[in-house]
PANUMI-42206 format. One record per residue (C-alpha): residue number from 0; residue in one letter; x, z, y. Coordinates in Angstrom, 2 decimals, padded with zeros to 5 digits, m for minus. Example, Ala and Ser with C-alpha at 12.3 -4.5 7.8 and 13.67 -1.06 7.14 Angstrom:
2
PT:n:res:east:up:north
PT:0:a:012.30:007.80:m004.50 $
PT:1:s:013.67:007.14:m001.06 $
REM end
This chain:
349
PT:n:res:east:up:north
PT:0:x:000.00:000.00:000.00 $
PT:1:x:001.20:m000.80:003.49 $
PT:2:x:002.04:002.35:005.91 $
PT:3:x:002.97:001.93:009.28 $
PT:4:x:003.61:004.76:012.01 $
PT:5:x:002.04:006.58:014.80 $
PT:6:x:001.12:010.30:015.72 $
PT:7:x:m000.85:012.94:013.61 $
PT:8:x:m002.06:016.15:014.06 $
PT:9:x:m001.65:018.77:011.06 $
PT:10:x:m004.68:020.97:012.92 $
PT:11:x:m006.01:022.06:016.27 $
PT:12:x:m003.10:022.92:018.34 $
PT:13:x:m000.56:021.77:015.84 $
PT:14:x:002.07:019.65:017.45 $
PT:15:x:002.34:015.65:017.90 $
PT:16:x:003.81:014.41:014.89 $
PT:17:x:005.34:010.86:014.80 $
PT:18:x:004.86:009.55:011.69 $
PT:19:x:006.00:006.36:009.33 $
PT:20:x:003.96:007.19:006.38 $
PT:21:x:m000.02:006.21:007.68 $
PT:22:x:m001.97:003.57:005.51 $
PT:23:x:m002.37:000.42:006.93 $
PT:24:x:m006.77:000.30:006.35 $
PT:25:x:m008.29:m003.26:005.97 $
PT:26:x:m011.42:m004.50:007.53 $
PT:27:x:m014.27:m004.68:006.11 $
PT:28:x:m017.60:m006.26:006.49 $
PT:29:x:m018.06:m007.13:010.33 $
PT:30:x:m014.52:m005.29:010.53 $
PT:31:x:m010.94:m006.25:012.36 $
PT:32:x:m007.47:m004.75:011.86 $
PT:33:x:m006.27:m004.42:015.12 $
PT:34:x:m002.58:m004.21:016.69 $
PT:35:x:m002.64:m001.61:019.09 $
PT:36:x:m000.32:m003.27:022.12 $
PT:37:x:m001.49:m000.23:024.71 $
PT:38:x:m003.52:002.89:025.41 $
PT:39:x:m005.24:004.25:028.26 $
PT:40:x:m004.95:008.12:028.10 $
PT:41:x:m008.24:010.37:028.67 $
PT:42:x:m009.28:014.19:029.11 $
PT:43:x:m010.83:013.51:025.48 $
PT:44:x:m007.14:013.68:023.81 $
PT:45:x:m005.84:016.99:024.73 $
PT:46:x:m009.69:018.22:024.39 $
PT:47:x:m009.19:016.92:020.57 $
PT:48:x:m006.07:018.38:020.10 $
PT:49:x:m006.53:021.63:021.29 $
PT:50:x:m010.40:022.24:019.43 $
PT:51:x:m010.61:019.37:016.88 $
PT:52:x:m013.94:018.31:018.55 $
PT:53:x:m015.33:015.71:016.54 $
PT:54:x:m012.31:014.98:014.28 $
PT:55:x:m013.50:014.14:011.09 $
PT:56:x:m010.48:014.95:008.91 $
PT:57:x:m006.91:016.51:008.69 $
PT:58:x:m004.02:015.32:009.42 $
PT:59:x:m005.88:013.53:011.96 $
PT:60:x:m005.25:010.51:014.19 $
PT:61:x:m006.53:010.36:017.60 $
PT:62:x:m006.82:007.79:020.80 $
PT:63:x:m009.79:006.55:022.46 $
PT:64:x:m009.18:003.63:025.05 $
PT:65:x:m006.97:000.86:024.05 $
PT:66:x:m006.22:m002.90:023.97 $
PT:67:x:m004.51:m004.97:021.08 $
PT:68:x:m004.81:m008.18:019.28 $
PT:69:x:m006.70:m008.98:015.99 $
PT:70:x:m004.39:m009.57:012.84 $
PT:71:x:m006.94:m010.53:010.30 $
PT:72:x:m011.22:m009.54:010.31 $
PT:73:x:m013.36:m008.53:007.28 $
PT:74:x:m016.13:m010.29:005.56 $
PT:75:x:m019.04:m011.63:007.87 $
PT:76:x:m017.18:m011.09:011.08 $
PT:77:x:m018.07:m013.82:013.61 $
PT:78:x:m017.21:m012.52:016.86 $
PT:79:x:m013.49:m012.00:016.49 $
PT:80:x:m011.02:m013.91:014.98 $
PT:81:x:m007.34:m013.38:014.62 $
PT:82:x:m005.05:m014.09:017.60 $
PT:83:x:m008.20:m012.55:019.50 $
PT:84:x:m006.97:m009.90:023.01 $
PT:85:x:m009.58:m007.18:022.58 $
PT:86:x:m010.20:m003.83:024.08 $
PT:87:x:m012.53:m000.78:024.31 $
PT:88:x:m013.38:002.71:023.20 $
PT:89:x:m012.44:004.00:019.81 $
PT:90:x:m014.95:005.56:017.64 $
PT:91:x:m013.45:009.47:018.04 $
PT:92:x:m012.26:011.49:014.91 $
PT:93:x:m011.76:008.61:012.76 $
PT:94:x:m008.71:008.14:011.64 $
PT:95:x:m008.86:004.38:010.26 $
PT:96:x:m010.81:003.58:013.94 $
PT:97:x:m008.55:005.75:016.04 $
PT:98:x:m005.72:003.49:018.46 $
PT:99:x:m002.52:006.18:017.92 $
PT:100:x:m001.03:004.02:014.80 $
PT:101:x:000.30:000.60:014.89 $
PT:102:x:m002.81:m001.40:013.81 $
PT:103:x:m006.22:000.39:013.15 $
PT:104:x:m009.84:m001.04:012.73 $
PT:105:x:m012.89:m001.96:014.71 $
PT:106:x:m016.48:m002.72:014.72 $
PT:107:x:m016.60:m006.37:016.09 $
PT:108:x:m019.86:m005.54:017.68 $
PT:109:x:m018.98:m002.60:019.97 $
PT:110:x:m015.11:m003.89:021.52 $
PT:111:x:m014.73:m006.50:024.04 $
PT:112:x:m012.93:m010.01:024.10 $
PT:113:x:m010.21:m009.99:026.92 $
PT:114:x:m010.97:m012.77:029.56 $
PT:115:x:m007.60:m014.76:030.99 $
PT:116:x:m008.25:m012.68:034.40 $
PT:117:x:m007.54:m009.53:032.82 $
PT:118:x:m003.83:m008.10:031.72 $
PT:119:x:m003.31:m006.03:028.79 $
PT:120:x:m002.98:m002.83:030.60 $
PT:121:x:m006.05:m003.39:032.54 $
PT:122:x:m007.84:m003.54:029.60 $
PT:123:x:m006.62:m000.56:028.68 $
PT:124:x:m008.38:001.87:031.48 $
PT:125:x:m011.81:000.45:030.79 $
PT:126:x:m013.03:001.77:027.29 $
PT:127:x:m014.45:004.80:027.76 $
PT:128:x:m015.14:004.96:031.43 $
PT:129:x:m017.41:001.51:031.47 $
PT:130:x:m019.04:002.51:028.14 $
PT:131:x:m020.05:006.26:029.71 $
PT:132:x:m021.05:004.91:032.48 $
PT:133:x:m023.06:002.11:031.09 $
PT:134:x:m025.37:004.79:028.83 $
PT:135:x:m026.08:006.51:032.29 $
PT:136:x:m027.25:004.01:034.66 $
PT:137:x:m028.46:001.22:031.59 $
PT:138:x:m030.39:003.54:029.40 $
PT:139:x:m030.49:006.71:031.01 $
PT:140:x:m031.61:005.21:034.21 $
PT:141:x:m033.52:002.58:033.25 $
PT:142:x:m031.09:m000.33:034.95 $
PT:143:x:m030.10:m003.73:033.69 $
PT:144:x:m027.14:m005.83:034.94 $
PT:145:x:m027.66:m009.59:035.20 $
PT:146:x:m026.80:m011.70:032.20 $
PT:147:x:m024.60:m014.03:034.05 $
PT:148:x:m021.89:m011.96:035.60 $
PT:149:x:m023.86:m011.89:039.31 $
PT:150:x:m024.41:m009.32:041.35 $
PT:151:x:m027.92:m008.53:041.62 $
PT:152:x:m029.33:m009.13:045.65 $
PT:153:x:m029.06:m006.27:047.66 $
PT:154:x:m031.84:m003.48:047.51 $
PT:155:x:m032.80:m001.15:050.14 $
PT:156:x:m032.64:002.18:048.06 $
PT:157:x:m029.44:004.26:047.23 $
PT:158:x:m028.12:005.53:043.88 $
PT:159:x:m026.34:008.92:044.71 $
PT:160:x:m023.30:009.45:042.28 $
PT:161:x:m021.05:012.87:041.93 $
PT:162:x:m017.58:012.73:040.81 $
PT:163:x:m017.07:008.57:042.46 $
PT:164:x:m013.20:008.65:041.86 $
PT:165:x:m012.77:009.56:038.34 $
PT:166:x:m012.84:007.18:035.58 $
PT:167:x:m016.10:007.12:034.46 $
PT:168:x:m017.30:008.05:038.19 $
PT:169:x:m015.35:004.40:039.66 $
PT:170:x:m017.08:002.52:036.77 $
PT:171:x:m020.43:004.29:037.57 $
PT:172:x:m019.99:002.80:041.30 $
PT:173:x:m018.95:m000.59:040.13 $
PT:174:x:m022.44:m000.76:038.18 $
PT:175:x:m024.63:000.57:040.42 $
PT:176:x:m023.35:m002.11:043.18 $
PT:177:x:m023.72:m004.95:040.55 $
PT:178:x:m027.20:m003.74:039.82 $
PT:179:x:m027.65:m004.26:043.75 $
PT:180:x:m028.09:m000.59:044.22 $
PT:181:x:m026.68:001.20:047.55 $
PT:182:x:m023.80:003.51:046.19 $
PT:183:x:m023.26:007.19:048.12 $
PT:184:x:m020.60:009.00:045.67 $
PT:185:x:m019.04:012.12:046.06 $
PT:186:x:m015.49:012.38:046.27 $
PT:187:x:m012.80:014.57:047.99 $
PT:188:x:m012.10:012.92:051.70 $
PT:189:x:m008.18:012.22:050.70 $
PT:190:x:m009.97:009.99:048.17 $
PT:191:x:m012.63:008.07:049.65 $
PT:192:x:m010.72:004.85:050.32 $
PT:193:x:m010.66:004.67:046.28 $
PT:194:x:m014.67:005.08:045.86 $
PT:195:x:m014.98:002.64:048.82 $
PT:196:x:m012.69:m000.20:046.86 $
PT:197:x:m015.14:000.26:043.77 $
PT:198:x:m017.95:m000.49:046.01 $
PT:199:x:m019.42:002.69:046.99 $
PT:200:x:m021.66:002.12:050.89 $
PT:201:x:m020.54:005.87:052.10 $
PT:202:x:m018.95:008.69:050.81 $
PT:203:x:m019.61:012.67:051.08 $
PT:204:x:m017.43:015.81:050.33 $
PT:205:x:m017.60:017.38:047.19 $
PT:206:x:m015.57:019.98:048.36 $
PT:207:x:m018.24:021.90:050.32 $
PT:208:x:m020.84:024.37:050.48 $
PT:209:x:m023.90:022.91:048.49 $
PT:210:x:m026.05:023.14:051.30 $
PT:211:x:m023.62:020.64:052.86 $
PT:212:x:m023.30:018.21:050.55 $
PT:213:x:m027.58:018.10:050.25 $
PT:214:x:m027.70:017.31:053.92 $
PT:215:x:m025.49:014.71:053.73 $
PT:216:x:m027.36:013.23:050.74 $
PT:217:x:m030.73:013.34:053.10 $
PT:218:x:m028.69:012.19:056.42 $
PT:219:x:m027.02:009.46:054.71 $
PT:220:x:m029.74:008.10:052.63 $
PT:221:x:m032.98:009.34:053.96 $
PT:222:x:m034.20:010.34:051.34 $
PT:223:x:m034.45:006.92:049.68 $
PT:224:x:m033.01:007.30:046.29 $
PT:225:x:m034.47:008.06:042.83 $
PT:226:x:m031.45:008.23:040.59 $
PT:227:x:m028.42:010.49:040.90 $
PT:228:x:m025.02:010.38:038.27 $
PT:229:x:m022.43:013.01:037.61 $
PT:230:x:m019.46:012.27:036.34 $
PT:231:x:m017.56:015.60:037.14 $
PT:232:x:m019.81:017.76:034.39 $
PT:233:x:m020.34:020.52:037.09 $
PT:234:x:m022.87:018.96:039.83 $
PT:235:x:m026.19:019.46:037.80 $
PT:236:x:m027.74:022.22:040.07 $
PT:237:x:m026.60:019.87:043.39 $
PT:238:x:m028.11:017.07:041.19 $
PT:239:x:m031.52:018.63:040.59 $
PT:240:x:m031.70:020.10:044.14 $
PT:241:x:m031.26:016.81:046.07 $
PT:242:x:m033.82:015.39:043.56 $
PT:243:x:m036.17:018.22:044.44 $
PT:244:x:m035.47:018.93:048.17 $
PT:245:x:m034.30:015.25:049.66 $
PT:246:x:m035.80:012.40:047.31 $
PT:247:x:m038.70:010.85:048.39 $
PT:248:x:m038.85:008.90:045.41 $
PT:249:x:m042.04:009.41:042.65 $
PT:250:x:m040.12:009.01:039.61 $
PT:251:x:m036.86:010.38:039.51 $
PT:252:x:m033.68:010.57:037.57 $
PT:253:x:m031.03:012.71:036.65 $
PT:254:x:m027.98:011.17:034.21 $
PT:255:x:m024.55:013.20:033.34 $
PT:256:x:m021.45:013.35:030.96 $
PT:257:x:m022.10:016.68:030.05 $
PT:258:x:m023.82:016.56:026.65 $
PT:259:x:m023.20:020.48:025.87 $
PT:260:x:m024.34:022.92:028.65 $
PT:261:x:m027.98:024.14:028.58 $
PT:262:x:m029.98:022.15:031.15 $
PT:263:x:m033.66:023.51:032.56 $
PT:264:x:m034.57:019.70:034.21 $
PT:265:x:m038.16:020.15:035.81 $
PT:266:x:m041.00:017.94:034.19 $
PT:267:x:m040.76:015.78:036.90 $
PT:268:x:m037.33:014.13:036.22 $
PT:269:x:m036.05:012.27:033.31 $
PT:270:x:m033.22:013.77:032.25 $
PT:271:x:m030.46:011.65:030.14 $
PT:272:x:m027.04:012.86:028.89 $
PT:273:x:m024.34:010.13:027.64 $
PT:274:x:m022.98:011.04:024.01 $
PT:275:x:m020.56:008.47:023.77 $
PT:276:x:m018.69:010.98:021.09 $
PT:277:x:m020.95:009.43:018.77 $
PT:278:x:m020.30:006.35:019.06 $
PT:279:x:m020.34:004.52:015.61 $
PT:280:x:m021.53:007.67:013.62 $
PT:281:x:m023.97:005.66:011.69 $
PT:282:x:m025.39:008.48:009.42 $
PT:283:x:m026.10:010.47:012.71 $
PT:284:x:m029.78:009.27:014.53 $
PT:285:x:m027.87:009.62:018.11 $
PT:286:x:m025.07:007.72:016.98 $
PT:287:x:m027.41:005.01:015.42 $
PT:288:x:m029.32:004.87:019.13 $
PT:289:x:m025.83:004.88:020.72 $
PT:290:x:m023.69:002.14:018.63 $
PT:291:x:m026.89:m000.01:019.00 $
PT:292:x:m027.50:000.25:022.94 $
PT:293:x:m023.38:m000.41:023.35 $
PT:294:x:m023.43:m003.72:021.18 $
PT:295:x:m026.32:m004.92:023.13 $
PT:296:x:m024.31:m004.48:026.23 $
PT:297:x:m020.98:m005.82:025.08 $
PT:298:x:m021.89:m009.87:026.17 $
PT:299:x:m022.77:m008.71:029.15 $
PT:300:x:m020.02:m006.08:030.01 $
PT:301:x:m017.40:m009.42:029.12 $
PT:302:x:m019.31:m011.54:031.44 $
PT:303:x:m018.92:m009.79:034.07 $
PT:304:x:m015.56:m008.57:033.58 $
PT:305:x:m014.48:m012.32:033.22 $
PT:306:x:m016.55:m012.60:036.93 $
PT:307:x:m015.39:m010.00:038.61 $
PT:308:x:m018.24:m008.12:039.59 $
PT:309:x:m016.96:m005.26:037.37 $
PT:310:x:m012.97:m004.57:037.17 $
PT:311:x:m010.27:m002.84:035.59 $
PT:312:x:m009.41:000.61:037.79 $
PT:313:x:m005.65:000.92:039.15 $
PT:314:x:m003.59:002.76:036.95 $
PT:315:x:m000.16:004.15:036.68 $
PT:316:x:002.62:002.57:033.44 $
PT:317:x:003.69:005.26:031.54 $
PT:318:x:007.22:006.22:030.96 $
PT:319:x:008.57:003.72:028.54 $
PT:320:x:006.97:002.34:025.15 $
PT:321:x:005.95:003.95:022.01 $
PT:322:x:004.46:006.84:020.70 $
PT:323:x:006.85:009.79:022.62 $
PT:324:x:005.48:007.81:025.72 $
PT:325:x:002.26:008.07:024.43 $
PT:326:x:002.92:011.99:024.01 $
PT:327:x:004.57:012.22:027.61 $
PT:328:x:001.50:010.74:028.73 $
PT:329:x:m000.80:013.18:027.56 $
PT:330:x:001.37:016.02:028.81 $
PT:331:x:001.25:014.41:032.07 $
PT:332:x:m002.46:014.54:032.31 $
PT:333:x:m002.99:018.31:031.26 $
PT:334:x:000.49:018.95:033.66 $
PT:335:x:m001.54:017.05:036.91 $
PT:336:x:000.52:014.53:036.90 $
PT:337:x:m001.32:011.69:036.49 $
PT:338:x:m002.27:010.29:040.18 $
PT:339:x:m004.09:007.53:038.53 $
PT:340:x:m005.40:006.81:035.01 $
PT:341:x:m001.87:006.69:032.39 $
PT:342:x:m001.56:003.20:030.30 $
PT:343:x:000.96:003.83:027.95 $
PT:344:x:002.29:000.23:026.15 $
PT:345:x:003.14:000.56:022.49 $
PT:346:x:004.65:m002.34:021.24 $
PT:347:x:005.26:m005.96:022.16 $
PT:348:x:002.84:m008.84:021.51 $
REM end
């Protein structure tokens, strides 16, 4: 049987092992084996390391965003072929799924092609964020992007979004705008010019009092607005407030990241959570619900990737290429280091 290297964990908080001795899988039906050429590093990997949330089996194998090129498909698959660029989220906790090995396997219908606009390492930073984001604002809000890469006509009503400068935050912007959506996102002043370059109409300050940041909700939209995003896991009282107190909207919405905290959401607002974490877990009804929502989506998401009207977000290279970069990387993150997303590049094409 083939092996091939990467990085294990023995066990939550065990170290990062390299490693030469993993089994190369092979795809099956609707399958490809992958060569991981670069990762995007995200909160999720020192979360995994440190609990084991959602890892599925020891010595485990972890990664989430990442780009690569096919090497051969499975039985039935019709979307990918070898020589194919792809990119996207990895299925979490599964070791044969998971990028942080030298080739590993995917589910044609839930990665994306790579368009000629796009580089490798651009790829890279859009997995998780665009997929997050896209189960907010597509299902959990109700939205629908245009099937031909457009941007939908300008609408006179805002979509408020907390957290606009994080990953999943700049993505949330980027959707909204090509929905044709008004964007005001939160964001720390020092950082607005980043929300702004996604697309966002106005910023507000996430760093102040509560009551603050409601009035400049109201002031800055009047009111008009009937969905509001977080992408920081800590706005929900803010979010149910400005719902409550400064939306003049009948039906309202309220869509976060956080999947594990208690919420209390008033009869009057739908309330939607993203679970990406389950993400392929076919023997699971979320992850059913989830992995078939995503696949719908994927045509689209390429489309307008290819267009434009949804991007890559700026990133910073990581510190050579391999798997100790790969490690660095991750240290770098939990050290708050990392001014932008971390691409780490693994091997050569």
């Amino acid at each position: 049987m083939a092996t091939q290297s990467g990085i294990t964990i023995a066990g939550p908080n065990e170290p990062y092992t390299i490693v030469n001795d993993i089994s190369r899988p092979t795809p099956g039906p609707k399958q490809a084996l992958v060569r991981c050429l670069a990762v995007g590093i995200n909160p999720v990997e020192p979360l995994q390391h440190h609990t084991g949330l959602l890892i599925s089996e020891w010595p485990a194998i972890i990664g989430s965003d990442c780009a690569g090129v096919v090497l051969e498909v499975g039985s039935g698959c019709e979307r990918l072929k070898p020589g194919d660029y792809v990119y996207g989220c990895a299925p979490l906790g599964q070791n044969k799924f998971t990028p942080f090995q030298d080739a590993f396997l995917v589910e044609e219908n839930v990665f994306l092609k790579k368009s000629d606009n796009l580089t490798v390492e651009e790829t890279a930073t859009v997995g998780a964020g665009l997929l997050t984001a896209g189960l907010c604002f597509l299902a959990g809000m109700e939205l629908k992007l245009s099937e031909d890469g457009t941007r939908a006509p300008e609408k006179d009503e805002w979509v408020v979004i907390l957290g606009g400068t994080g990953t999943v935050g700049q993505f949330a912007v980027q959707i909204a705008r090509a929905c044709g959506y008004k964007v005001l996102a939160s964001c720390s002043p020092s950082k607005a010019s980043a929300a702004e370059k996604n697309g966002a109409t106005a910023t507000f300050n996430n760093r102040g009092p509560v009551d603050e940041q409601l009035a400049e909700i109201k002031k800055i939209t009047g009111g008009n607005f009937a969905r509001i995003f977080d992408s920081t896991a800590y706005g929900y009282d803010i979010m149910v407030k400005a719902l409550e107190t400064c939306s003049t909207a009948t039906t309202k919405y309220l869509t976060s990241v956080d999947d594990w905290s208690p919420f209390n959401t008033p009869s009057t607002i739908k309330e939607y959570r993203a679970e990406l974490g389950h993400l392929c877990r076919l023997n699971e009804p979320i992850g059913q619900t989830v992995t078939k929502e995503i696949a719908s989506w994927i045509p689209t998401f390429e489309t307008h990737l290819a267009a434009g009207t949804l991007k890559p977000i700026e990133y910073q290279l990581g510190d050579g290429v391999g798997w100790e970069s790969v490690i660095r990387g991750i240290q770098d993150l939990e050290a708050g280091k990392a001014a932008k997303k971390i691409v780490v590049r693994i091997q050569d094409e």
